[in-house]
Residue frames as a rotation matrix with the C-alpha (Angstrom) as fourth column:
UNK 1
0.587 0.810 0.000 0.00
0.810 -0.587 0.000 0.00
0.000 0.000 -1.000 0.00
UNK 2
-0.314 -0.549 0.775 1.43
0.488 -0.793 -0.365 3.33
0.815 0.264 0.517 -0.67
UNK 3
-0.808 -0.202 -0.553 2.38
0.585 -0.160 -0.795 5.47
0.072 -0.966 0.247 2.33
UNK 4
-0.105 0.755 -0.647 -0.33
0.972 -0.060 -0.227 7.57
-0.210 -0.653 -0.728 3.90
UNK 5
-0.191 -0.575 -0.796 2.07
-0.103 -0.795 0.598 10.97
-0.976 0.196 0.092 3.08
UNK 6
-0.726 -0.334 0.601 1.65
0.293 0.640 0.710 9.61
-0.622 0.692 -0.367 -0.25
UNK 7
-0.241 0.960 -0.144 -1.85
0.946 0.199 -0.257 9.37
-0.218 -0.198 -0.956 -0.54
UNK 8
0.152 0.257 -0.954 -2.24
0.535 -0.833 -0.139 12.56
-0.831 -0.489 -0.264 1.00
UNK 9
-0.431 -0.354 -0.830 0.06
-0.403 -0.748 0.528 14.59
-0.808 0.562 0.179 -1.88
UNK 10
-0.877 0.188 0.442 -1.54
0.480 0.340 0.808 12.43
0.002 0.921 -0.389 -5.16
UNK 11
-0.402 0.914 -0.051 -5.46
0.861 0.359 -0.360 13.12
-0.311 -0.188 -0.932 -4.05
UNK 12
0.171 0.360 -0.917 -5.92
-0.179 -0.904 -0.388 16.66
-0.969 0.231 -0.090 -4.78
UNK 13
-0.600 -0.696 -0.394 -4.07
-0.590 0.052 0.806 16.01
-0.540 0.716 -0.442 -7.62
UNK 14
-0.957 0.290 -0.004 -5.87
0.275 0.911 0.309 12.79
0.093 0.294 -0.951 -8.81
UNK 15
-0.111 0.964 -0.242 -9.31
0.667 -0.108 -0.737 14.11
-0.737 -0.243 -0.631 -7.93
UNK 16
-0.079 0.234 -0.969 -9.12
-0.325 -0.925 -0.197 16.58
-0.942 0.299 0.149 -10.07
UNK 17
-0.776 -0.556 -0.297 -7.60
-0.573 0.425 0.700 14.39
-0.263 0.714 -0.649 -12.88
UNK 18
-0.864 0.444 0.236 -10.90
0.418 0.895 -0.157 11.87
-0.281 -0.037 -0.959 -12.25
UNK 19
0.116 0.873 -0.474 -13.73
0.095 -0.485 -0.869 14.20
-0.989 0.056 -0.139 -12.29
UNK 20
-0.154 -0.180 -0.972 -12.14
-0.893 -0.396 0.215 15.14
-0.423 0.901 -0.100 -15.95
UNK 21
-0.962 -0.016 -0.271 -12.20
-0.153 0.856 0.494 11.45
0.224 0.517 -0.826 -17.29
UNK 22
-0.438 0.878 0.196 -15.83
0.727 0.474 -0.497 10.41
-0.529 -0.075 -0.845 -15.58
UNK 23
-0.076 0.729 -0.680 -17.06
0.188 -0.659 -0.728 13.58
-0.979 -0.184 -0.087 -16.91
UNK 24
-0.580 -0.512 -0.634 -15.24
-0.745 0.017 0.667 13.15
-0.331 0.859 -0.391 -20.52
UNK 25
-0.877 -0.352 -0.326 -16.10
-0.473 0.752 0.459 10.02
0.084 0.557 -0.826 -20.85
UNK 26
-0.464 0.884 0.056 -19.74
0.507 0.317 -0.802 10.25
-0.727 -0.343 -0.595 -20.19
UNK 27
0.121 0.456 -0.882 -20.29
-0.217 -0.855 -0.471 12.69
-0.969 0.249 -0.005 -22.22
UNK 28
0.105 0.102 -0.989 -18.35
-0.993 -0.049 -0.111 12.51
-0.060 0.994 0.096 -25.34
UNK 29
0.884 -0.223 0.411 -17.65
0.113 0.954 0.276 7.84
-0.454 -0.198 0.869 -23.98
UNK 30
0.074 -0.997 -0.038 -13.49
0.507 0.070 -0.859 8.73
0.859 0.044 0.511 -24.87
UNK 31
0.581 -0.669 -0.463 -10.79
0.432 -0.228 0.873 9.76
-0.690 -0.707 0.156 -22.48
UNK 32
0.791 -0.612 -0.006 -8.68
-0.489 -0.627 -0.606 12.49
0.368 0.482 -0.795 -23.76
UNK 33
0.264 -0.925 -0.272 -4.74
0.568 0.377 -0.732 11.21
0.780 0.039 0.625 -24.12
UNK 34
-0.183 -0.288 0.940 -4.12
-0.412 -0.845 -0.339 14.91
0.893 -0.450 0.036 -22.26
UNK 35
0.342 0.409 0.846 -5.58
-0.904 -0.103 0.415 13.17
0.257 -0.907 0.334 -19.05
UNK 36
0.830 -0.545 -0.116 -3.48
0.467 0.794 -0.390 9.93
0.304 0.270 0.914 -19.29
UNK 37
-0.138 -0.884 0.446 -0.27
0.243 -0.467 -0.851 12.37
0.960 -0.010 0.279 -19.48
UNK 38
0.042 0.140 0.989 -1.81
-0.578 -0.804 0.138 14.16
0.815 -0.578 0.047 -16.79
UNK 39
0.972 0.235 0.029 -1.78
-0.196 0.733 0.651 10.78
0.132 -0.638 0.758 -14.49
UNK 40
0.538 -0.822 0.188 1.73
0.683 0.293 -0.669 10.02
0.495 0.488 0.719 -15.89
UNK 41
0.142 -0.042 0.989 2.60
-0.384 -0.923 0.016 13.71
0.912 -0.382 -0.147 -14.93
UNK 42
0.731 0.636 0.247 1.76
-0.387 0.089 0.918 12.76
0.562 -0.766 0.311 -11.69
UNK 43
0.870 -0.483 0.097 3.58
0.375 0.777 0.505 9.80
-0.320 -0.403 0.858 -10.71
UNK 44
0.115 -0.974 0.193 6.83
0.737 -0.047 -0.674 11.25
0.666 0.220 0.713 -12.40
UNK 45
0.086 -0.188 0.978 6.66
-0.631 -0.770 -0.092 14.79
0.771 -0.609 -0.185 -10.03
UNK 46
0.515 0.374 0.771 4.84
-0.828 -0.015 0.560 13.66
0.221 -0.927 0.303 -7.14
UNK 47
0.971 0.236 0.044 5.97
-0.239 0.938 0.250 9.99
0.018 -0.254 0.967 -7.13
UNK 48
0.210 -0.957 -0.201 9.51
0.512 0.282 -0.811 10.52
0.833 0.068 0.549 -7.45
UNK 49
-0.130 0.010 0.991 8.97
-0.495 -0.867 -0.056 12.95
0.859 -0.498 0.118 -4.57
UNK 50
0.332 0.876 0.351 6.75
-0.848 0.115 0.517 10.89
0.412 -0.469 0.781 -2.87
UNK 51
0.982 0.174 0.067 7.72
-0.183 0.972 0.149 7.38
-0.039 -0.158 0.987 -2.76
UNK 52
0.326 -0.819 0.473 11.06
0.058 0.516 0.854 5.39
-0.944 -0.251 0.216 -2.77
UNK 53
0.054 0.012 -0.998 13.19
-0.750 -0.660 -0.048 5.57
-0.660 0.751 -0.026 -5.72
UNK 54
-0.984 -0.143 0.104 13.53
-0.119 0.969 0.215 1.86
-0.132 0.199 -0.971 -6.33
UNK 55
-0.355 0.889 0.289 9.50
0.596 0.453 -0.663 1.60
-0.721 -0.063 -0.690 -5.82
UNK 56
-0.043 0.147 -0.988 9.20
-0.488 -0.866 -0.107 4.67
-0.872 0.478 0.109 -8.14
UNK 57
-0.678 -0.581 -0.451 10.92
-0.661 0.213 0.720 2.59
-0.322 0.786 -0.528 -10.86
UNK 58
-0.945 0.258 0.200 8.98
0.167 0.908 -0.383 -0.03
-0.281 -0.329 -0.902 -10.20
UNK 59
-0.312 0.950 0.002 6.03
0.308 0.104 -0.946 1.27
-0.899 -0.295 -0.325 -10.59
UNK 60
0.023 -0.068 -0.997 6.79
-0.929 -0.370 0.003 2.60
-0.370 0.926 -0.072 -14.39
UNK 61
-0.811 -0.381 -0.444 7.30
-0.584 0.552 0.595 -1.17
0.018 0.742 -0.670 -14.89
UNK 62
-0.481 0.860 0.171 3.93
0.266 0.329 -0.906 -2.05
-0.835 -0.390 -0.387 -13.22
UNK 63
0.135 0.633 -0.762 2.66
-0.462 -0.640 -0.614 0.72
-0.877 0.435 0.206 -15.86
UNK 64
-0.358 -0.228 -0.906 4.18
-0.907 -0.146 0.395 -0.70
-0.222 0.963 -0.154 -18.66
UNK 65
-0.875 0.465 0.134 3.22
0.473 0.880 0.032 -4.61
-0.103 0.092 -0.990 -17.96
UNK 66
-0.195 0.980 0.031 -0.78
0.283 0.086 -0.955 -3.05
-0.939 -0.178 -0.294 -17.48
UNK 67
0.157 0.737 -0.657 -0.34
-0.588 -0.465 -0.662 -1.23
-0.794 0.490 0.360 -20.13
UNK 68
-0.722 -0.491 -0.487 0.51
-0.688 0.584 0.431 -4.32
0.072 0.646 -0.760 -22.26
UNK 69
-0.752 0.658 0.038 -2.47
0.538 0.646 -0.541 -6.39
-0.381 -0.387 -0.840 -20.84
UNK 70
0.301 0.819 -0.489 -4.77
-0.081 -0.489 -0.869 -3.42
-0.950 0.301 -0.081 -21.72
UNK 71
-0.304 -0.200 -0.932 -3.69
-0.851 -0.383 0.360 -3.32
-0.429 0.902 -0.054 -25.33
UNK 72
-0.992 0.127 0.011 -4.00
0.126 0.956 0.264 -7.18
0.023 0.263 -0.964 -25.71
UNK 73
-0.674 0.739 -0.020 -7.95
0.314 0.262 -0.913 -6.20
-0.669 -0.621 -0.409 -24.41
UNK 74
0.140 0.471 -0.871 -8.55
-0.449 -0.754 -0.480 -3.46
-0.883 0.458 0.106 -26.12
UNK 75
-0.859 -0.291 -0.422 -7.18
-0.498 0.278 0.821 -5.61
-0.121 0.916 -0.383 -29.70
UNK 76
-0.714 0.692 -0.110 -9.87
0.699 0.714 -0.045 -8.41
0.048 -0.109 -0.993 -28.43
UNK 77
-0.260 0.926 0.274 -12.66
-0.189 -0.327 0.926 -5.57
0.947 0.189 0.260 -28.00
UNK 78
-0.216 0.309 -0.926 -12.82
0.870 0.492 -0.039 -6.24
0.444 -0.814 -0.375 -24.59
UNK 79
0.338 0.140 -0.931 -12.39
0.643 -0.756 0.120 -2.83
-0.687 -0.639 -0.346 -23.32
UNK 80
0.997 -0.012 0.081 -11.68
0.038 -0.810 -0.586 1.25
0.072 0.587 -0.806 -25.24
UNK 81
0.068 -0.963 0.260 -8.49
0.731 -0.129 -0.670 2.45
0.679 0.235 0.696 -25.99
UNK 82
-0.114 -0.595 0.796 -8.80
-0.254 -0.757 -0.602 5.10
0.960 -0.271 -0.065 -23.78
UNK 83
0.974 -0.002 0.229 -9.68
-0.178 0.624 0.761 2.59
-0.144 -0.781 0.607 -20.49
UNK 84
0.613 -0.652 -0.446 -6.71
0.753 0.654 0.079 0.86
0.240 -0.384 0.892 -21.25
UNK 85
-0.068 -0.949 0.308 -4.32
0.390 -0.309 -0.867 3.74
0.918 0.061 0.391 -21.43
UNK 86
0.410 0.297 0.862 -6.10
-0.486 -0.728 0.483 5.30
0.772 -0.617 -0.154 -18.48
UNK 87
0.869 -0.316 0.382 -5.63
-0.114 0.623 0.774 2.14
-0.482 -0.716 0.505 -16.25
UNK 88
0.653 -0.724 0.225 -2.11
0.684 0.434 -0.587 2.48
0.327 0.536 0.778 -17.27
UNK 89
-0.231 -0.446 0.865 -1.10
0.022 -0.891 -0.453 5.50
0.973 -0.086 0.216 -16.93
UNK 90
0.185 0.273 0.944 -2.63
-0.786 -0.536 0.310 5.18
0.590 -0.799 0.115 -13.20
UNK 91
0.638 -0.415 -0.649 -1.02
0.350 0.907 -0.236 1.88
0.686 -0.077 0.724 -12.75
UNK 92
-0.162 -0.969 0.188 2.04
0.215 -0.221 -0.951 2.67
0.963 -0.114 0.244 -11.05
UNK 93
-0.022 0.102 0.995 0.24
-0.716 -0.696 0.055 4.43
0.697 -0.711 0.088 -8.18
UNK 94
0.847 0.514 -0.135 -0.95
-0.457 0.834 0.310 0.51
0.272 -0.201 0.941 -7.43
UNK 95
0.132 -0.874 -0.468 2.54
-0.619 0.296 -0.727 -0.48
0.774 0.386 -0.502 -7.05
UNK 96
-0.877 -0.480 -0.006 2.33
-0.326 0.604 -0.727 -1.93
0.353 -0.636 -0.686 -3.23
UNK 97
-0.277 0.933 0.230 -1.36
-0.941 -0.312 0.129 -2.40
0.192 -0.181 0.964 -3.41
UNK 98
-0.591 -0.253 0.766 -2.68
-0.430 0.902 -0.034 -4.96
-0.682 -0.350 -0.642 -2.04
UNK 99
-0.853 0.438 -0.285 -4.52
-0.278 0.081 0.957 -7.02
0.442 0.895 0.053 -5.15
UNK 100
-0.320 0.940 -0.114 -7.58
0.875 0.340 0.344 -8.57
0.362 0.010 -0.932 -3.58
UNK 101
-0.021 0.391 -0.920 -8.23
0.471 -0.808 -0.354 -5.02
-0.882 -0.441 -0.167 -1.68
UNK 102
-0.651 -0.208 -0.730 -7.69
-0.446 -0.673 0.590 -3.42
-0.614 0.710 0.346 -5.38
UNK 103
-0.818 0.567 -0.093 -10.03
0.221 0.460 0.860 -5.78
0.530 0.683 -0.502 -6.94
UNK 104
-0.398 0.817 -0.417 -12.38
0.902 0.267 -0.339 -5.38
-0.166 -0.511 -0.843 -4.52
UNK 105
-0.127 0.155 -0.980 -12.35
-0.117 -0.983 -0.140 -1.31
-0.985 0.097 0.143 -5.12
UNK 106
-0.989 0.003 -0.148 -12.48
-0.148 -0.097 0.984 -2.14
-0.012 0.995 0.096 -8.66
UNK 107
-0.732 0.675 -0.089 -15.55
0.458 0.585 0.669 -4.16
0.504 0.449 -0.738 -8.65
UNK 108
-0.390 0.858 -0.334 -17.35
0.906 0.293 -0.305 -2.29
-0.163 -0.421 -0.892 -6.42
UNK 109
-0.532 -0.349 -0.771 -16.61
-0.181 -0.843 0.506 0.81
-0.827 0.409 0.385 -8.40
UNK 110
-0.949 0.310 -0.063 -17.22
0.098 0.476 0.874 -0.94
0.301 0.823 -0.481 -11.69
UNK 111
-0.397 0.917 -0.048 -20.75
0.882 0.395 0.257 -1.83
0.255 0.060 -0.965 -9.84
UNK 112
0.101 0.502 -0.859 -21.76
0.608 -0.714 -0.346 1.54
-0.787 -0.488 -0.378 -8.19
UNK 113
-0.737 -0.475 -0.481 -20.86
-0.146 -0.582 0.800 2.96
-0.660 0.660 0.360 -11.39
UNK 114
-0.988 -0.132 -0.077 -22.95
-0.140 0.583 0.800 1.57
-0.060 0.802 -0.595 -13.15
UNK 115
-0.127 0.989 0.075 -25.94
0.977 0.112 0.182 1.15
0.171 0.097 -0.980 -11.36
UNK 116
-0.020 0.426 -0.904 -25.56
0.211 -0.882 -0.421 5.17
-0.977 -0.200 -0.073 -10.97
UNK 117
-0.773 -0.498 -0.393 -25.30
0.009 -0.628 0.778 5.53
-0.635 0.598 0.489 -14.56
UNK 118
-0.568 0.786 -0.244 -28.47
0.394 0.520 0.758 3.27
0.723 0.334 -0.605 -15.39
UNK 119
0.149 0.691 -0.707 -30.54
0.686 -0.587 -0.429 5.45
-0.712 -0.421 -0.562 -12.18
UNK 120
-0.301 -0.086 -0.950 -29.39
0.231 -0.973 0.015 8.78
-0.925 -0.215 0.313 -13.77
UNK 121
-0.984 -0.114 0.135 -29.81
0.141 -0.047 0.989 7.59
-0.106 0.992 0.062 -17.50
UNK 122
-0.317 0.943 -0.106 -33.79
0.709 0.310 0.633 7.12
0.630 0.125 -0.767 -16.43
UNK 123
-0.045 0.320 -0.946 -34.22
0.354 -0.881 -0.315 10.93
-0.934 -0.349 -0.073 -13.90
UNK 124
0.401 0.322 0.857 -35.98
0.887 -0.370 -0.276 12.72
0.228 0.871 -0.435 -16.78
UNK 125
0.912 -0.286 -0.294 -34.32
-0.202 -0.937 0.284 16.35
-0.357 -0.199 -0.913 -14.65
UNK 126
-0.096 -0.990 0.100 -30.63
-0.190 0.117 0.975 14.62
-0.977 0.074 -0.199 -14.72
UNK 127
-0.044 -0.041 0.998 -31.59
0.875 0.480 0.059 13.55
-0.482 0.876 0.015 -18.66
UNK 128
0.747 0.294 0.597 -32.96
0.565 -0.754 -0.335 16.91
0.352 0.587 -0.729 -19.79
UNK 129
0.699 -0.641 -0.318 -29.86
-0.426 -0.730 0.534 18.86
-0.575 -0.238 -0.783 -17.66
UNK 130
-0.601 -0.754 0.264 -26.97
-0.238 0.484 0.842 16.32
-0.763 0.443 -0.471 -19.77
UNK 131
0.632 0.595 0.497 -28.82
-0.135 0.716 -0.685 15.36
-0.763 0.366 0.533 -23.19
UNK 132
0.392 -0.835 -0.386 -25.79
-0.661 0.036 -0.749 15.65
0.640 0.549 -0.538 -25.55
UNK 133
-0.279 -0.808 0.519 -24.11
-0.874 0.438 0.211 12.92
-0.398 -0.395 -0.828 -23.49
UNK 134
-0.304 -0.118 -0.945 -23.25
-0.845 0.492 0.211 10.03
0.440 0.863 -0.249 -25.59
UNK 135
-0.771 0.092 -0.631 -23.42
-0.146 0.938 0.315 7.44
0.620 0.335 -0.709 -23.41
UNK 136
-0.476 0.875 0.090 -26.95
-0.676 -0.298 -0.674 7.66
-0.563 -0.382 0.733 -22.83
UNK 137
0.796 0.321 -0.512 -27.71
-0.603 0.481 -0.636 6.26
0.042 0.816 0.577 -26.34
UNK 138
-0.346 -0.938 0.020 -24.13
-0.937 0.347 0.035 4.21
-0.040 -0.007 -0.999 -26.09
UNK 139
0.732 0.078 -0.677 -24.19
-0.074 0.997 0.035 0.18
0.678 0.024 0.735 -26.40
UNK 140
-0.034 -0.805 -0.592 -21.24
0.413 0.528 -0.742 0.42
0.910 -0.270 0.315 -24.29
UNK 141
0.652 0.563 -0.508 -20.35
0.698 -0.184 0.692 1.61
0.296 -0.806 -0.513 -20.64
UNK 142
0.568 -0.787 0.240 -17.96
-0.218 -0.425 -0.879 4.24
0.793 0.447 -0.413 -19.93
UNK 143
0.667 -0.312 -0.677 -15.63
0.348 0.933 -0.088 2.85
0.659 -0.177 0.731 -17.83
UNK 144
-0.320 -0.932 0.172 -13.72
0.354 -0.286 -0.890 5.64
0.879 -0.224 0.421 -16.70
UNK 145
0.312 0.543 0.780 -16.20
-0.783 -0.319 0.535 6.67
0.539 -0.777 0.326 -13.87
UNK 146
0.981 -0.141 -0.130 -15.48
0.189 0.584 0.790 2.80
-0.035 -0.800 0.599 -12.33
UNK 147
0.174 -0.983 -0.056 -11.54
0.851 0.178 -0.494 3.31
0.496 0.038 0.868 -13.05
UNK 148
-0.421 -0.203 0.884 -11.48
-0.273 -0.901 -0.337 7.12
0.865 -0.384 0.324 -11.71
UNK 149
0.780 0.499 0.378 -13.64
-0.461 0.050 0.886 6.04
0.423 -0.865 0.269 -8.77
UNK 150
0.684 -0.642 -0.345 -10.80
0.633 0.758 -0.157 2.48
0.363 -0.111 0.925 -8.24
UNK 151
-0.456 -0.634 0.624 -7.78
-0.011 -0.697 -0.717 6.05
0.890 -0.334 0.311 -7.88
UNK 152
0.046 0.497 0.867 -9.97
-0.351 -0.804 0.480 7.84
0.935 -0.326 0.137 -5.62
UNK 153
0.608 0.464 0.644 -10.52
-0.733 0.014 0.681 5.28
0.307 -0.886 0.349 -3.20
UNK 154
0.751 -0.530 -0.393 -7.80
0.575 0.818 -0.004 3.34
0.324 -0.223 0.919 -3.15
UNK 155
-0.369 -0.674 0.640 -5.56
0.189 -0.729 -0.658 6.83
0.910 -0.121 0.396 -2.48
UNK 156
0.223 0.530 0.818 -8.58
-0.723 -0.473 0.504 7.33
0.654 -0.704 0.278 0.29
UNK 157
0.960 0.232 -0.156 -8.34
-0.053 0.698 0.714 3.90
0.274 -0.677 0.683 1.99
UNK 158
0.014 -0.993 -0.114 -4.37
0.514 0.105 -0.852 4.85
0.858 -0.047 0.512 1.97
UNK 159
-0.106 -0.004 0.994 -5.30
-0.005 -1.000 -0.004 7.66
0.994 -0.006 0.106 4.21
UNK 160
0.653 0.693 -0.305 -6.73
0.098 0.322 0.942 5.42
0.751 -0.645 0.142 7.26
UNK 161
-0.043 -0.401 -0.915 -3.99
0.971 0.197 -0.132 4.67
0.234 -0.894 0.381 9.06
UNK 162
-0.693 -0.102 0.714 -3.79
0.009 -0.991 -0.133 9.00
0.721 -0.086 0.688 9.44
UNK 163
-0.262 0.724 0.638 -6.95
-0.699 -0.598 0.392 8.77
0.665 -0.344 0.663 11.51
């Protein structure tokens, strides 16, 4: 798990970064590249600041192995091009994470995502205030809302021991 101090300096940082993707990618269903960099960004200031430099490294090779898994998905159609780079580019942060506590924040992201996008797609106020948002009419889901949510709270649940 990444240190608490850690945590602390990504979140402002990362929150901001998330609201742009869920809000991107509801609207027009892409992630902009510019927010990718902007994750990247991150980890190269803050995380060389932040974290060991040996785990630093490390965590650029975390990025590169996801993003090699996401590309293999995204060929298969499994997931967008701009999921995978996203969960890439925010890889790294995951570097001492624990995996079943990261899966669990995934999936229950992934699900609260979801069932808020399917309530809000059917509030005729929240439909008529957003009606230019693609994935309303989409076949697909946008994904970055469960992947920006996965940051958020996995930087937050860094935060416990603090309290």
């Amino acid at each position: 798990m990444i240190s608490p101090y850690a945590a602390l300096a990504f979140l402002p940082f990362a929150f901001a970064i998330t609201i742009w993707v869920s809000w991107s990618d509801m609207k027009f269903m892409k992630i902009p590249n510019q927010a990718s960099y902007a994750v990247l960004a991150l980890w190269l200031v803050v995380g060389i600041l932040m974290v060991p430099f040996q785990t630093w490294l490390w965590g650029w090779a975390l990025g590169l192995v996801v993003f090699l898994i996401t590309f293999i998905l995204f060929a298969l159609r499994a997931i967008g091009a701009g999921d995978a780079k996203f969960a890439a580019a925010m890889a790294p942060m995951f570097i001492h994470g624990d995996i079943r506590l990261l899966c669990g924040i995934y999936a229950a992201c992934s699900l609260g995502a979801l069932a808020a996008h399917r309530a809000l797609k059917y509030l005729p106020a929240f439909r008529a205030a957003t009606p230019d948002w693609k994935s309303w009419t989409h076949t697909g889901f946008p994904f970055g809302t469960a992947l920006s949510g996965t940051l958020i709270f996995y930087l937050l649940v860094a935060l416990l021991p603090l309290f």
